[in-house]
N, CA, C and O atoms as a CHARMM CRD file, in Angstrom:
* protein
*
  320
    1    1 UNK  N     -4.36200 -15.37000 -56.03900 PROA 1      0.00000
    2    1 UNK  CA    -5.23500 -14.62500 -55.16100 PROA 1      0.00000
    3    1 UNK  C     -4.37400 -13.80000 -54.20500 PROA 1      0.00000
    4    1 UNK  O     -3.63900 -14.22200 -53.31200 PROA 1      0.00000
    5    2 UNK  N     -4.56900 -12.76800 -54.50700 PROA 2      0.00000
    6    2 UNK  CA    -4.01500 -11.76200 -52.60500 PROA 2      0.00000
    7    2 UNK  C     -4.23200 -11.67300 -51.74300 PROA 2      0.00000
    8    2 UNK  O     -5.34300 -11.18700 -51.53200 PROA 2      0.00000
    9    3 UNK  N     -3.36100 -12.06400 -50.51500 PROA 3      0.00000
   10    3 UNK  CA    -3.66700 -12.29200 -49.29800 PROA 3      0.00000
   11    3 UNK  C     -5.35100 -11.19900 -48.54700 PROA 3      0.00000
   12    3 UNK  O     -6.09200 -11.48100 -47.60600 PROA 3      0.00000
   13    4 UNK  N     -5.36400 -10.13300 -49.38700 PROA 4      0.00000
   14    4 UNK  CA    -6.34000  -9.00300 -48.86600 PROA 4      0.00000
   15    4 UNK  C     -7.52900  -9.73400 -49.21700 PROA 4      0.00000
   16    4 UNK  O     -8.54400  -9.31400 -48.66200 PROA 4      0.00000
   17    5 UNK  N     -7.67400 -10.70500 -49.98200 PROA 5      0.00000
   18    5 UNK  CA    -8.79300 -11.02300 -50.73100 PROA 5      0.00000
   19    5 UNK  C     -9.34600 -12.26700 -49.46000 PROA 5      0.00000
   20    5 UNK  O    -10.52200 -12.22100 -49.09600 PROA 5      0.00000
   21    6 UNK  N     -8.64300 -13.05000 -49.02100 PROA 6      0.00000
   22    6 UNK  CA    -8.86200 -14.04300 -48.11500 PROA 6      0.00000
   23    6 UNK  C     -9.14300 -13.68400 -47.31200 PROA 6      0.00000
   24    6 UNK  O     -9.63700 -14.72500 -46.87700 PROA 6      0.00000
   25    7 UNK  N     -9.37800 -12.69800 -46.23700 PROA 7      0.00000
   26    7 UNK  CA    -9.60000 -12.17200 -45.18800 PROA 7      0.00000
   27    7 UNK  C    -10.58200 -11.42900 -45.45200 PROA 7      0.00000
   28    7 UNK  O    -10.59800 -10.43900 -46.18200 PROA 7      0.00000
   29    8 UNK  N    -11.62600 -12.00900 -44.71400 PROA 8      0.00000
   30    8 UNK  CA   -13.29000 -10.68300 -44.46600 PROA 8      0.00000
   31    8 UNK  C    -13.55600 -10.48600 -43.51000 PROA 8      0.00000
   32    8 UNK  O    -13.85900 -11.42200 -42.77000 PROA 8      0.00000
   33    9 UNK  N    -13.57300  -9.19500 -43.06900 PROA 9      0.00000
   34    9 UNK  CA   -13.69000  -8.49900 -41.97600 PROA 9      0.00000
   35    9 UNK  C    -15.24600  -8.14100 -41.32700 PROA 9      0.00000
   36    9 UNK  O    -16.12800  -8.03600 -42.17900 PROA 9      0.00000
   37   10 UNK  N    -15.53000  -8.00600 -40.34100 PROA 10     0.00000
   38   10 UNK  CA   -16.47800  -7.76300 -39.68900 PROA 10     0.00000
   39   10 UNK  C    -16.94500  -6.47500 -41.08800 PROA 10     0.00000
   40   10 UNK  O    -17.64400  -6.72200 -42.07100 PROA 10     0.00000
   41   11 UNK  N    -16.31500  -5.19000 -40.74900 PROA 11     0.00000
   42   11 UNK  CA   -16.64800  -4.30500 -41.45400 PROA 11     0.00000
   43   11 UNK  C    -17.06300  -4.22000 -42.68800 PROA 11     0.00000
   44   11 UNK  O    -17.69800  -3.30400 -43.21100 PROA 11     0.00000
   45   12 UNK  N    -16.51100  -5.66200 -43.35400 PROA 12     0.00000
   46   12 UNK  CA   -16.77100  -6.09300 -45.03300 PROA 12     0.00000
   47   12 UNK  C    -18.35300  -6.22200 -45.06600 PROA 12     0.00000
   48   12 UNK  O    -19.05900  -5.68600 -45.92100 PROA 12     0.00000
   49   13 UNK  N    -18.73600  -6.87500 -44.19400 PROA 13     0.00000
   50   13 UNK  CA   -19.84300  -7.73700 -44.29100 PROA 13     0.00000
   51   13 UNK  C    -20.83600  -7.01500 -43.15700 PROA 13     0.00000
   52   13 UNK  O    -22.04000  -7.04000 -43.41200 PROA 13     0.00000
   53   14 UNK  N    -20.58100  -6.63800 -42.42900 PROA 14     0.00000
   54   14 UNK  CA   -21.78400  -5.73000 -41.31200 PROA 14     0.00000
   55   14 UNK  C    -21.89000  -7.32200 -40.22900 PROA 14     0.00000
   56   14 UNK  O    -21.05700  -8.22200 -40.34100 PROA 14     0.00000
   57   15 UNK  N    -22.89400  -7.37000 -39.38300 PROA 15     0.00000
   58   15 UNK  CA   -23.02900  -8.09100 -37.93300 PROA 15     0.00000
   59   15 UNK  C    -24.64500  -8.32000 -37.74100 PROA 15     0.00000
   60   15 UNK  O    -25.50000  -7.63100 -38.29800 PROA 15     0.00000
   61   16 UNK  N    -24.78500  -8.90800 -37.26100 PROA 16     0.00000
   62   16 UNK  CA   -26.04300  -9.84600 -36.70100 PROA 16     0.00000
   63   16 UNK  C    -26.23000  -9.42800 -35.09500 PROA 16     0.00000
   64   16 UNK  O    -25.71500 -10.03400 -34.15500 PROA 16     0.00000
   65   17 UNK  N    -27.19800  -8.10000 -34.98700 PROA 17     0.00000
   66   17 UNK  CA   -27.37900  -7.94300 -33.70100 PROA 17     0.00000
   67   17 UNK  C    -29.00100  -8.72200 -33.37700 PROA 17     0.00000
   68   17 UNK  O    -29.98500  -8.92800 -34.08700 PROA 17     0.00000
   69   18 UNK  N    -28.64800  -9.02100 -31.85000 PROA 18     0.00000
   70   18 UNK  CA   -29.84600 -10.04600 -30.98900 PROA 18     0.00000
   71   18 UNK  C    -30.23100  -8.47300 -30.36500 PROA 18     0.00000
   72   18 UNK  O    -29.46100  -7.56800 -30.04400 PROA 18     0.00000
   73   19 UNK  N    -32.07000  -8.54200 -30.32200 PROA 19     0.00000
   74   19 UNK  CA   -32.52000  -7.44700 -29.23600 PROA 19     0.00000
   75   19 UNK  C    -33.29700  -7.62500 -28.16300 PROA 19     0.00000
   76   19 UNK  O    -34.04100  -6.78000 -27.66500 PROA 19     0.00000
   77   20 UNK  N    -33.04500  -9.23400 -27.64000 PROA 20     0.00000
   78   20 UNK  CA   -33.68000  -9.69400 -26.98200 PROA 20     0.00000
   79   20 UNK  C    -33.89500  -8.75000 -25.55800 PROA 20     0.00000
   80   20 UNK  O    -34.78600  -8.92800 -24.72800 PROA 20     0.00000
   81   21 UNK  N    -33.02200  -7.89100 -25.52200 PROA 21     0.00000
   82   21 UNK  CA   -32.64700  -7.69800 -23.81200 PROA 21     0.00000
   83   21 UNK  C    -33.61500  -6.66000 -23.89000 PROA 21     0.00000
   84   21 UNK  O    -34.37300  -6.41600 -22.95200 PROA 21     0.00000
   85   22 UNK  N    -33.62400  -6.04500 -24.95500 PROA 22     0.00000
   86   22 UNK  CA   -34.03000  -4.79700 -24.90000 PROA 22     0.00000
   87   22 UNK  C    -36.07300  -4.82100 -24.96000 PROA 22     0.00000
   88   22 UNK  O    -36.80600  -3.88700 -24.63400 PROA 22     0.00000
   89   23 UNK  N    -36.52600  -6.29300 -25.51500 PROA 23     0.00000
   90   23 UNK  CA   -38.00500  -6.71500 -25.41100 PROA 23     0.00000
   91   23 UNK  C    -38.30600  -7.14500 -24.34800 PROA 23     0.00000
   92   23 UNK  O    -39.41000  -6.88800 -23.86800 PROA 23     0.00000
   93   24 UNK  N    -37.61900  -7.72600 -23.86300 PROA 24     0.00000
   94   24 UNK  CA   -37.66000  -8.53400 -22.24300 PROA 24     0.00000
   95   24 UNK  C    -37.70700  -7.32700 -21.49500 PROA 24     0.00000
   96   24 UNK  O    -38.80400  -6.81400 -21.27300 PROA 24     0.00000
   97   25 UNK  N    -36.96700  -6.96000 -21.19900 PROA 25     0.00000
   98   25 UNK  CA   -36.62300  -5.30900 -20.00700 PROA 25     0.00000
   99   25 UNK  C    -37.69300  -4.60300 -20.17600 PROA 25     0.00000
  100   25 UNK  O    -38.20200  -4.13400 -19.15900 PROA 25     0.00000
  101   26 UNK  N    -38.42100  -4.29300 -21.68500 PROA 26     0.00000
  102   26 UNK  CA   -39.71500  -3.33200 -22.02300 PROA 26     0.00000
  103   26 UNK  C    -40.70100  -4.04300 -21.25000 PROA 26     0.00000
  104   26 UNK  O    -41.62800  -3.43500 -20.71400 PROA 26     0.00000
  105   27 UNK  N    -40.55700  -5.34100 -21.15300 PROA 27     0.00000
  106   27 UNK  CA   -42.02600  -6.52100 -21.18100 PROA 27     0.00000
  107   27 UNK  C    -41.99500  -6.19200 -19.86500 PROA 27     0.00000
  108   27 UNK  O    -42.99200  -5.71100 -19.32700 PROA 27     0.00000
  109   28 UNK  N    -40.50300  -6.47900 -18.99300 PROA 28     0.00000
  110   28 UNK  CA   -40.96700  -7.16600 -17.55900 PROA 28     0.00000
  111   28 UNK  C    -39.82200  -8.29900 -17.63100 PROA 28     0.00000
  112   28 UNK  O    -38.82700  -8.53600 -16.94600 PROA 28     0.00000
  113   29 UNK  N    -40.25800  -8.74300 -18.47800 PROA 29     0.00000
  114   29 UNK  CA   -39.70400 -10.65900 -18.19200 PROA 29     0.00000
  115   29 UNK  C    -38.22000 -10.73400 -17.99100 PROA 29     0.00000
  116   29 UNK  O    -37.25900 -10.03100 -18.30600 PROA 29     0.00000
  117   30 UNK  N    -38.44400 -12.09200 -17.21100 PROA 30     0.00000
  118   30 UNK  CA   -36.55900 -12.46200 -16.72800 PROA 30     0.00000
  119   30 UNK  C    -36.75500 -13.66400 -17.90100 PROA 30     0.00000
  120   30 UNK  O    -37.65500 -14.26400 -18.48700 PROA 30     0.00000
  121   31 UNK  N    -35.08400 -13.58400 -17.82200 PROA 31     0.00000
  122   31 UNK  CA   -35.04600 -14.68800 -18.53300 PROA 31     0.00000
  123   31 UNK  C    -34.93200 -16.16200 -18.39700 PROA 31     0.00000
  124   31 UNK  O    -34.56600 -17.07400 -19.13900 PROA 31     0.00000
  125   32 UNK  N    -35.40200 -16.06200 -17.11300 PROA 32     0.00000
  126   32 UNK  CA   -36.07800 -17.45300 -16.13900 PROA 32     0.00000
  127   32 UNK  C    -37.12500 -17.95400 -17.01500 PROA 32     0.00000
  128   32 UNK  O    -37.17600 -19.03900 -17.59400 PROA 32     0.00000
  129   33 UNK  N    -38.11600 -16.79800 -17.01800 PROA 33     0.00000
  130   33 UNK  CA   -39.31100 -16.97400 -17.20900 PROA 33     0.00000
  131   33 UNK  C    -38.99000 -17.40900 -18.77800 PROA 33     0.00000
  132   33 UNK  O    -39.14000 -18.61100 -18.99800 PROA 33     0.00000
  133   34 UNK  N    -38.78600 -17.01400 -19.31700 PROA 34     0.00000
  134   34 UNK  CA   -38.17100 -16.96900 -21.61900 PROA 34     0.00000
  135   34 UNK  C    -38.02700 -18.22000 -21.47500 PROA 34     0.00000
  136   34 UNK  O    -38.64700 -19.09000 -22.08500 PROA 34     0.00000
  137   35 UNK  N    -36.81400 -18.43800 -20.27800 PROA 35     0.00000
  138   35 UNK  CA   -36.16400 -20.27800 -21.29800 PROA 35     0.00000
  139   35 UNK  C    -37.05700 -21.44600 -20.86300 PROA 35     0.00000
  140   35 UNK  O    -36.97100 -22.54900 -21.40300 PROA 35     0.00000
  141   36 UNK  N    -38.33300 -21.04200 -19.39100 PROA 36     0.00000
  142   36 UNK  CA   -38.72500 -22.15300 -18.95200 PROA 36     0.00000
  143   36 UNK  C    -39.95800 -22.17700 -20.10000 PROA 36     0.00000
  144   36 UNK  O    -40.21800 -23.27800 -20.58500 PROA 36     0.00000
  145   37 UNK  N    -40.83600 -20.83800 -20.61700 PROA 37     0.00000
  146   37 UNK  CA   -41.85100 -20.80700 -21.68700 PROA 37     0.00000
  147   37 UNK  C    -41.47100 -21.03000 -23.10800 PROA 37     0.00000
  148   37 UNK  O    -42.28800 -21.14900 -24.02100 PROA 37     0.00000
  149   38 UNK  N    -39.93400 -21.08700 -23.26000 PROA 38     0.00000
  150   38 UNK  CA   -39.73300 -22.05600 -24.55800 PROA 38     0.00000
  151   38 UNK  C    -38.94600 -23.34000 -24.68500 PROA 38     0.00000
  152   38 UNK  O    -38.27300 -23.67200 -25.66100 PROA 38     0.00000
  153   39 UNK  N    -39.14100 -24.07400 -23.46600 PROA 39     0.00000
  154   39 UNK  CA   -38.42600 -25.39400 -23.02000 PROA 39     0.00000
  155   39 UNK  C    -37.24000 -25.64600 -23.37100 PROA 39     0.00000
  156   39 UNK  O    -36.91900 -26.60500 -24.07400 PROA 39     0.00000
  157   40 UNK  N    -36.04900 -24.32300 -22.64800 PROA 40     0.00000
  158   40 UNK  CA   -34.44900 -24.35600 -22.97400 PROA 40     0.00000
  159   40 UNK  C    -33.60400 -23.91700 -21.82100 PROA 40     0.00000
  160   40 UNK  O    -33.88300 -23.22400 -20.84300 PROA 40     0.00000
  161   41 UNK  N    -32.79200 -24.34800 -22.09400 PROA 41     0.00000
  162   41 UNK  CA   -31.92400 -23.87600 -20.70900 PROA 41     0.00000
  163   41 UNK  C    -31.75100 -22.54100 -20.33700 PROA 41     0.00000
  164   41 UNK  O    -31.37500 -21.97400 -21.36300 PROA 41     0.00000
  165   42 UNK  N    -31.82900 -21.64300 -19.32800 PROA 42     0.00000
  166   42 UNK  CA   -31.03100 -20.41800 -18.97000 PROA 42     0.00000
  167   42 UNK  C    -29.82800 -20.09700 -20.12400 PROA 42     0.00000
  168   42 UNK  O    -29.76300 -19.08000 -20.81500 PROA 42     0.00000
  169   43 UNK  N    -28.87100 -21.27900 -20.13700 PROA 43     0.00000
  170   43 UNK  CA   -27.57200 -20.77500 -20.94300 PROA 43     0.00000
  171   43 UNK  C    -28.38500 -20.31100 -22.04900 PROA 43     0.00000
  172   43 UNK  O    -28.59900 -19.09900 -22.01500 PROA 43     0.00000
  173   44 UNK  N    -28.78100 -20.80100 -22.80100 PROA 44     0.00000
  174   44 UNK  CA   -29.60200 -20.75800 -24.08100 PROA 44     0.00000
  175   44 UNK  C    -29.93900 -18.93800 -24.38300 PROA 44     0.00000
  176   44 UNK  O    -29.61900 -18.02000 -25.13800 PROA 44     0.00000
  177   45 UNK  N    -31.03900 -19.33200 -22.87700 PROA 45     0.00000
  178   45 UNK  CA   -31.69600 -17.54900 -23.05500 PROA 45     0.00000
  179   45 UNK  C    -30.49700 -16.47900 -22.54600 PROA 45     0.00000
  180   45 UNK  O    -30.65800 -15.31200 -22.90400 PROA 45     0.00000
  181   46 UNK  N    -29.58700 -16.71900 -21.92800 PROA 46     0.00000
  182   46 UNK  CA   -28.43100 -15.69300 -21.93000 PROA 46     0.00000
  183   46 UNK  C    -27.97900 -15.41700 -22.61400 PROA 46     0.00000
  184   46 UNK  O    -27.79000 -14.20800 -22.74200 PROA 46     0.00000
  185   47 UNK  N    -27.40800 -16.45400 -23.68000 PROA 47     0.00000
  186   47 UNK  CA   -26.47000 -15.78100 -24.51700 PROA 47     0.00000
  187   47 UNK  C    -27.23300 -14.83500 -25.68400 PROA 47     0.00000
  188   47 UNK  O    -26.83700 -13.94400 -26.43600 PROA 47     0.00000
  189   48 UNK  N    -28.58500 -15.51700 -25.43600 PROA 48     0.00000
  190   48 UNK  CA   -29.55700 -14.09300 -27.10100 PROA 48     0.00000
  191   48 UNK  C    -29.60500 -13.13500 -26.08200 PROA 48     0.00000
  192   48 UNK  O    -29.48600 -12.01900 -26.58700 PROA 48     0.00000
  193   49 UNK  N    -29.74700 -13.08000 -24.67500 PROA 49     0.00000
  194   49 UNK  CA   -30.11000 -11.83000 -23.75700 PROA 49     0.00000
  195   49 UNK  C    -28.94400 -10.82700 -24.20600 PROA 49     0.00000
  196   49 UNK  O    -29.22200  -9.76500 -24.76400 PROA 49     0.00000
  197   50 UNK  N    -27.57700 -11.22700 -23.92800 PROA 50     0.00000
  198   50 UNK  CA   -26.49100 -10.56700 -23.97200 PROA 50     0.00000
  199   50 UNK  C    -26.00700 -10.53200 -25.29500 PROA 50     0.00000
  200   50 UNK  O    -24.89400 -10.10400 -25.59900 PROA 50     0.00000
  201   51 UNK  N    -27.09000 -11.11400 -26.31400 PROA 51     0.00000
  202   51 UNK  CA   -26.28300 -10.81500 -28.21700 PROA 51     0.00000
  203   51 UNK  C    -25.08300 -11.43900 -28.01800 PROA 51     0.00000
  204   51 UNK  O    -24.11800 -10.88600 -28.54500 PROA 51     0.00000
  205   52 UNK  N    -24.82600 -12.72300 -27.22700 PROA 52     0.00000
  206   52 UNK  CA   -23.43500 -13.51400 -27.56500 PROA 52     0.00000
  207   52 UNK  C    -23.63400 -14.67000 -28.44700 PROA 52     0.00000
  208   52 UNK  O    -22.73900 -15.51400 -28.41600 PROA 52     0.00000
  209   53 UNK  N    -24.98900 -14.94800 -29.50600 PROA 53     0.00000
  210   53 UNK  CA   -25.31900 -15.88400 -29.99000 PROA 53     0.00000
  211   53 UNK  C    -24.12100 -16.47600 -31.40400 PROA 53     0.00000
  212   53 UNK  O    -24.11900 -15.91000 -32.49800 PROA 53     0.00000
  213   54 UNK  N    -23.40700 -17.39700 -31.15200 PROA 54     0.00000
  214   54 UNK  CA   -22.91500 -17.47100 -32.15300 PROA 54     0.00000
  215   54 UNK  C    -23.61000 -18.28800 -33.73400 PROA 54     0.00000
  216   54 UNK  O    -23.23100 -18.07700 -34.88500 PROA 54     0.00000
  217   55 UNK  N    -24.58100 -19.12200 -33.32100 PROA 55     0.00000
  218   55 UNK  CA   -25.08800 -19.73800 -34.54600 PROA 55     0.00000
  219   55 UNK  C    -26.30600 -19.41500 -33.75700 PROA 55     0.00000
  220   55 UNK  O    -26.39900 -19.39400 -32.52900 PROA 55     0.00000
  221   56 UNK  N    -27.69800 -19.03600 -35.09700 PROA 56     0.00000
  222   56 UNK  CA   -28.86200 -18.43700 -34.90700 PROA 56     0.00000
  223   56 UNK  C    -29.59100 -20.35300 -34.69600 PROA 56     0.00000
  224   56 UNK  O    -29.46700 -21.21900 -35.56200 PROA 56     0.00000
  225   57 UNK  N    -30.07500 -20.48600 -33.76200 PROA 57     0.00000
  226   57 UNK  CA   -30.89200 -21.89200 -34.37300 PROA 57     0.00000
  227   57 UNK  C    -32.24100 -21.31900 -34.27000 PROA 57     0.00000
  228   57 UNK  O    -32.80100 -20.51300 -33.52700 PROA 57     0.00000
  229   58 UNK  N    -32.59900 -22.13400 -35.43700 PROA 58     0.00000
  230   58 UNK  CA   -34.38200 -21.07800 -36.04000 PROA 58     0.00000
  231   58 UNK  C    -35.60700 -21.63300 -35.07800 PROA 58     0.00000
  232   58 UNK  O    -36.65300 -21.05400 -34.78200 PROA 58     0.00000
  233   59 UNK  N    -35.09800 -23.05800 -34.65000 PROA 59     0.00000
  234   59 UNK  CA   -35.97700 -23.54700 -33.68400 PROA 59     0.00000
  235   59 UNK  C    -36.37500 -22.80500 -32.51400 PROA 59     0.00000
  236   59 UNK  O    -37.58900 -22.64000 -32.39100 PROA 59     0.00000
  237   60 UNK  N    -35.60700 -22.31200 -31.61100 PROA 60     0.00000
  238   60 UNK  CA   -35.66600 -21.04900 -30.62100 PROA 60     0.00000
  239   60 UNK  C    -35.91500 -20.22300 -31.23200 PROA 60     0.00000
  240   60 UNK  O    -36.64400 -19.51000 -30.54300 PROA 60     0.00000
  241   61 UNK  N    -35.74300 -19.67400 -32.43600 PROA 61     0.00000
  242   61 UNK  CA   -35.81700 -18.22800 -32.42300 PROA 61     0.00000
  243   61 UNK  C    -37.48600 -18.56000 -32.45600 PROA 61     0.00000
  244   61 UNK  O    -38.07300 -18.16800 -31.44800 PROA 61     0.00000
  245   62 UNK  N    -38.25400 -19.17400 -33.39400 PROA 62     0.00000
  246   62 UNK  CA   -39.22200 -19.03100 -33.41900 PROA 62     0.00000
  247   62 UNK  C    -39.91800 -19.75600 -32.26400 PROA 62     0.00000
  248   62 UNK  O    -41.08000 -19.74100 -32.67000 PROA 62     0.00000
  249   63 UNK  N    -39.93900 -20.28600 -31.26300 PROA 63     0.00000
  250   63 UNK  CA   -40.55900 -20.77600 -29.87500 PROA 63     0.00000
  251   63 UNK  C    -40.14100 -19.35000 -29.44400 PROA 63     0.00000
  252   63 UNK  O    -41.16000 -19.07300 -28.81100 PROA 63     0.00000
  253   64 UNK  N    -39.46500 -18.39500 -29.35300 PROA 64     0.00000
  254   64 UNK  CA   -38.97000 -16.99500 -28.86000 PROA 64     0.00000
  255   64 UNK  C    -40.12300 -16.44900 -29.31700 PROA 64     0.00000
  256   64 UNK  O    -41.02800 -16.23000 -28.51100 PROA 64     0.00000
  257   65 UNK  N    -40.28700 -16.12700 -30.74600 PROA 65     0.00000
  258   65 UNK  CA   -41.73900 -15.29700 -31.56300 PROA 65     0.00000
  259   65 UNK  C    -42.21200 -15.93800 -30.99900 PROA 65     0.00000
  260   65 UNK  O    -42.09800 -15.39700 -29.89900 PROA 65     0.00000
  261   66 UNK  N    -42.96900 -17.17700 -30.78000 PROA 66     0.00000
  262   66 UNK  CA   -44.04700 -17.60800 -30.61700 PROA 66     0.00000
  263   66 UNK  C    -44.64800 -17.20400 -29.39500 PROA 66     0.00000
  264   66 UNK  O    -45.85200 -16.96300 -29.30600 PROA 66     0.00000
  265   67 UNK  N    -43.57700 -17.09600 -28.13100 PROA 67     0.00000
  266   67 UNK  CA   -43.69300 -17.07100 -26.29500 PROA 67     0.00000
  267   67 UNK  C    -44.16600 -15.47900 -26.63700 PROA 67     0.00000
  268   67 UNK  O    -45.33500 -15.12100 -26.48900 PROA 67     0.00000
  269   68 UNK  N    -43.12700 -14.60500 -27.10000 PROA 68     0.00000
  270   68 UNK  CA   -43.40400 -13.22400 -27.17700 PROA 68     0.00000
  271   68 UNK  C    -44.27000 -12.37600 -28.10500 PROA 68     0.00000
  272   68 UNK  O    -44.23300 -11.14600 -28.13100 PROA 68     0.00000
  273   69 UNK  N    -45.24800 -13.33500 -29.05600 PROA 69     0.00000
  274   69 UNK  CA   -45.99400 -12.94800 -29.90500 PROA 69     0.00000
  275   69 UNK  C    -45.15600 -11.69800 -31.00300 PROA 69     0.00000
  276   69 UNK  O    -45.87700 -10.84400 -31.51800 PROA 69     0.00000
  277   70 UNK  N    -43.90000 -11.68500 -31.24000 PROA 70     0.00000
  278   70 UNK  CA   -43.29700 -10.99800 -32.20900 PROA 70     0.00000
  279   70 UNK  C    -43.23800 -11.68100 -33.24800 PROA 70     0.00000
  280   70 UNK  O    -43.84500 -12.73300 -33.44500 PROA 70     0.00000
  281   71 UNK  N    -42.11500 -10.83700 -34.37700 PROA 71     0.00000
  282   71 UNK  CA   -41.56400 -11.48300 -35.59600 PROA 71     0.00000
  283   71 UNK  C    -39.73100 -11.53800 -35.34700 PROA 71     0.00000
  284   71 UNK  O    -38.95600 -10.94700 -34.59500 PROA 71     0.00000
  285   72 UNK  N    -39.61700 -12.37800 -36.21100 PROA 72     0.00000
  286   72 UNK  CA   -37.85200 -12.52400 -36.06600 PROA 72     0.00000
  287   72 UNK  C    -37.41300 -11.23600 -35.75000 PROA 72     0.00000
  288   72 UNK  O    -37.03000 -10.80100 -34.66400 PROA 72     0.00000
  289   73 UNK  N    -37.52800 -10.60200 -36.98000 PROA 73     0.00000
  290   73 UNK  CA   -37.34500  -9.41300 -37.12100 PROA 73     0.00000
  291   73 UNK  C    -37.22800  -8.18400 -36.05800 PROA 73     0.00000
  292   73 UNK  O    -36.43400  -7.24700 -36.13100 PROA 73     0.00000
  293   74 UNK  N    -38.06500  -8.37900 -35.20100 PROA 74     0.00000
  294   74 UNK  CA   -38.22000  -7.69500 -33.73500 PROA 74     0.00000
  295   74 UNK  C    -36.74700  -8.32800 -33.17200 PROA 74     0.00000
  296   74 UNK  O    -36.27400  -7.44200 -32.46000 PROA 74     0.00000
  297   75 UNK  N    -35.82000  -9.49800 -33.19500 PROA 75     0.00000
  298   75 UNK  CA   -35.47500 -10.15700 -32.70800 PROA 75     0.00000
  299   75 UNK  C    -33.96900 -10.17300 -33.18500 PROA 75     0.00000
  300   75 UNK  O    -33.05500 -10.16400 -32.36000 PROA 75     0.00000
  301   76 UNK  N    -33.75500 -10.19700 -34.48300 PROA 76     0.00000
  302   76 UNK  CA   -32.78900 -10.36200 -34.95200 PROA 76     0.00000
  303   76 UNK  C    -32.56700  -9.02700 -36.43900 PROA 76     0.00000
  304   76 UNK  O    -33.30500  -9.03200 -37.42400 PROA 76     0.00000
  305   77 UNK  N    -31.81600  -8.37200 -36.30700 PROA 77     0.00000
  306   77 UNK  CA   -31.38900  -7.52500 -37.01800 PROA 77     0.00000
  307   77 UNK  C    -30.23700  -7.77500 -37.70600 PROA 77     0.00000
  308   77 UNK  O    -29.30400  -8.30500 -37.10300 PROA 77     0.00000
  309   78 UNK  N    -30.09100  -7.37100 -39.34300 PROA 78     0.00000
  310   78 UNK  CA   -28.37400  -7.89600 -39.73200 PROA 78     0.00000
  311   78 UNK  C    -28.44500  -5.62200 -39.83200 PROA 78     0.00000
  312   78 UNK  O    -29.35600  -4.81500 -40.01900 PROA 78     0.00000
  313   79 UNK  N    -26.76300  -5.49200 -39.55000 PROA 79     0.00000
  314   79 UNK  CA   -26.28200  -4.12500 -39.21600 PROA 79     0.00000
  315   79 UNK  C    -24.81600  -4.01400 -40.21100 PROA 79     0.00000
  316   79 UNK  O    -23.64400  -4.34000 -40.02100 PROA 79     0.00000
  317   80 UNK  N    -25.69800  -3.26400 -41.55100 PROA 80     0.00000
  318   80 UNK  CA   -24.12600  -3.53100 -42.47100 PROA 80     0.00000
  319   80 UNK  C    -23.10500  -2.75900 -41.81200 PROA 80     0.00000
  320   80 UNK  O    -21.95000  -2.76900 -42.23900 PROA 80     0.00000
């Protein structure tokens, strides 16, 4: 195998953007209000606020749809 082959790059594969900030800010809502209406910590709702999410957990995402009456999809975008 060649070393080029072991290594995948962001650019190989595209990125997983969060648009939370950008539904919240349209709505109104803090993200006080997000983590106490889907029973999670602040840290929790910051890091989807700021797209620093490193593992998606589906449990929030969907208590997220559920609080904000969206779809994932509104929520989570993959960006080849």
């Amino acid at each position: 195998m060649k070393s080029n082959e072991t290594v995948i790059l962001i650019k190989d594969y595209g990125k997983i953007n969060i648009n939370l900030r950008e539904i919240l800010d349209k709505r109104k809502l803090t993200r006080n209000y997000l983590a106490r209406a889907v029973n999670t910590r602040f840290e929790v709702i910051d890091k989807w606020y700021n797209n620093d999410v490193e593992k998606i957990d589906a449990d929030i995402l969907a208590r997220i749809c559920f609080v904000l009456k969206c779809n994932a999809e509104d929520i989570v975008q993959y960006c080849p």
